[in-house]
C-alpha positions, 0 to 999 in steps of 0.5 A, spaced: 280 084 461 283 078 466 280 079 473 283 073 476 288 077 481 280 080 483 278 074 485 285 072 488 284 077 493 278 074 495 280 068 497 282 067 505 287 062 503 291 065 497 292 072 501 294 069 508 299 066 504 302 072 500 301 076 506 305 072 509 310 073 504 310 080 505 307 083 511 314 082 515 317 085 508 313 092 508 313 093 516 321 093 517 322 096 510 317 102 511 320 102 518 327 103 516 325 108 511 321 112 516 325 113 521 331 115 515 326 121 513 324 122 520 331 123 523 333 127 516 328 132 517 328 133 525 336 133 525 337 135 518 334 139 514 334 146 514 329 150 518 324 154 515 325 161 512 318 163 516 316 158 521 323 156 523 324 149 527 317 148 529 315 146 521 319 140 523 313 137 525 311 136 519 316 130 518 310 126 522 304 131 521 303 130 514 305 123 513 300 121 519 294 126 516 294 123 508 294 115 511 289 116 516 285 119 509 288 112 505 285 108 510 278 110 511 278 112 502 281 104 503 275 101 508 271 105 503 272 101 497 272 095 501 265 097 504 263 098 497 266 090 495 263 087 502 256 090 501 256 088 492 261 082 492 260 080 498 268 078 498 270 074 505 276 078 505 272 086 505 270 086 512 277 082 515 280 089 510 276 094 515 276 091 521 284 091 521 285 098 518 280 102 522 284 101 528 291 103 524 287 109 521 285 111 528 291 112 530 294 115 524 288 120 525 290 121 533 297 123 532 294 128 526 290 131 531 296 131 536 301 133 532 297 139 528 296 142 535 303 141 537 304 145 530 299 150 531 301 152 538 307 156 536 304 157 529 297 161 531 298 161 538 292 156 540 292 148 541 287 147 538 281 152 534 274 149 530 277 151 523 275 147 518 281 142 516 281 141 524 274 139 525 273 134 519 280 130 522 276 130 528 270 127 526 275 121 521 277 120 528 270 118 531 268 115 523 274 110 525 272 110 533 265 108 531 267 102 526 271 100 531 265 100 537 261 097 533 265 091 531 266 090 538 259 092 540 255 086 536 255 079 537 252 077 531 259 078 526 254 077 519 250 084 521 257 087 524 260 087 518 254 090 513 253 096 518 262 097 518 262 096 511 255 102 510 259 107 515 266 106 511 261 107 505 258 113 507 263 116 511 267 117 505 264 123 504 268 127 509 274 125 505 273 130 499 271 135 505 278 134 508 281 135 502 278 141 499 276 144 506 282 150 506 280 152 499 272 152 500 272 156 507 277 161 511 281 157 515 289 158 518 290 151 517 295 152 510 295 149 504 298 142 501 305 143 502 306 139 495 302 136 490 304 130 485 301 134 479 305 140 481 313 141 483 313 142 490 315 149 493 320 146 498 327 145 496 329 138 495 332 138 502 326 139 505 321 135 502 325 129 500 325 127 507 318 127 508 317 122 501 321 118 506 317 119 511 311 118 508 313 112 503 316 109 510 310 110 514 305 107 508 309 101 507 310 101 515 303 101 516 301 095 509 305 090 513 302 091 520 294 091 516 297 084 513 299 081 520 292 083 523 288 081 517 292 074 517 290 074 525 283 075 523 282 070 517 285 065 522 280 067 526 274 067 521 277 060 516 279 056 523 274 050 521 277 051 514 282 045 512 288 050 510 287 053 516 289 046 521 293 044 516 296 051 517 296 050 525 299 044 524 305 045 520 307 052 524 304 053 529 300 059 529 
């Protein structure tokens, strides 16, 4: 097997300029299909048969909800190559992320109580799903303080790469928490092993959304991963010849 892309996706130099081929790509692309999905389902699809009009959020609940899981099950893996590898490239992917996680777990927490007000009549409860979102968010917090907190960035990057490492363990909780426990939150609304329960009118709309809001939020990580291998390779020739040509 050839593991020459592995190696290339090591290599401060060999990303910073793919990504810079196809950050600005994802981001209005994604943008683009976000906001069709988002104004589709808002505007558009019909209203649901029990929940009526207030399921509409779901066209940003759901998509905000799995990436903040892709996130951090992103920065688990890259824990896992920082920590065995040691490529460059692992910890410049987690401090990038988190923040972007962070907010993705964020606006699930907020939409899902806006959700949950009209359809169980609370904000908020400690119901499983609810609680082990919550505790993502403060994963991701605790990666981002100790990537601000401490000076020594060698010993930074190790501690963020074992609690992304480790924090991975919440993500199966996550997942399979409304079918290990009684909870009120519902079920996955669709499944890729499984012919989804909504009419097409509804859901291809949410692929939108979500398809957007990944392709979105790869563009944003590419940006800030460029502005940190900056940051990190600034002593490095490519780096000041790079400065020099454009300027960045």
């Amino acid at each position: 097997m050839n593991w020459t892309w592995f190696h290339k996706l090591g290599s401060p130099k060999w990303f910073y300029q793919w990504a810079a081929n196809w950050g600005g790509r994802c981001v209005y692309l994604g943008l683009a299909l976000l906001l069709l999905g988002v104004a589709w389902g808002l505007g558009f699809a019909p209203a649901d048969y029990q929940q009526g009009n207030s399921f509409r959020i779901i066209y940003i609940h759901v998509p905000v909800a799995v990436l903040a899981q892709s996130c951090y099950l992103g920065m688990g893996i890259a824990g896992f190559v920082a920590l065995v590898w040691q490529m460059k490239l692992a910890p410049v992917f987690i401090k990038s992320v988190a923040p972007v996680g962070a907010v993705m777990a964020l606006i699930a927490l907020l939409s899902g109580a806006i959700w949950g007000k009209p359809t169980w009549g609370t904000w908020w409860v400690w119901d499983a799903r609810l609680t082990s979102v919550l505790v993502l968010f403060l994963l991701y917090m605790g990666v981002i303080a100790i990537q601000n907190a401490l000076d020594d960035q060698v010993f930074a990057d190790k501690a963020v790469a074992v609690v992304s490492l480790v924090g991975v363990i919440n993500l199966p909780i996550i997942k399979y928490s409304v079918e290990w426990w009684n909870t009120l939150h519902q079920p996955a609304t669709f499944k890729l092993t499984e012919k989804p329960s909504m009419p097409m009118e509804m859901w291809l709309p949410l692929l939108f959304s979500a398809v957007g809001l990944y392709l979105f939020a790869a563009g944003i990580a590419m940006w800030r991963m460029q502005n940190e291998v900056l940051k990190r390779e600034r002593k490095a020739n490519w780096v000041k010849k790079e400065v020099l040509e454009h300027g960045v």
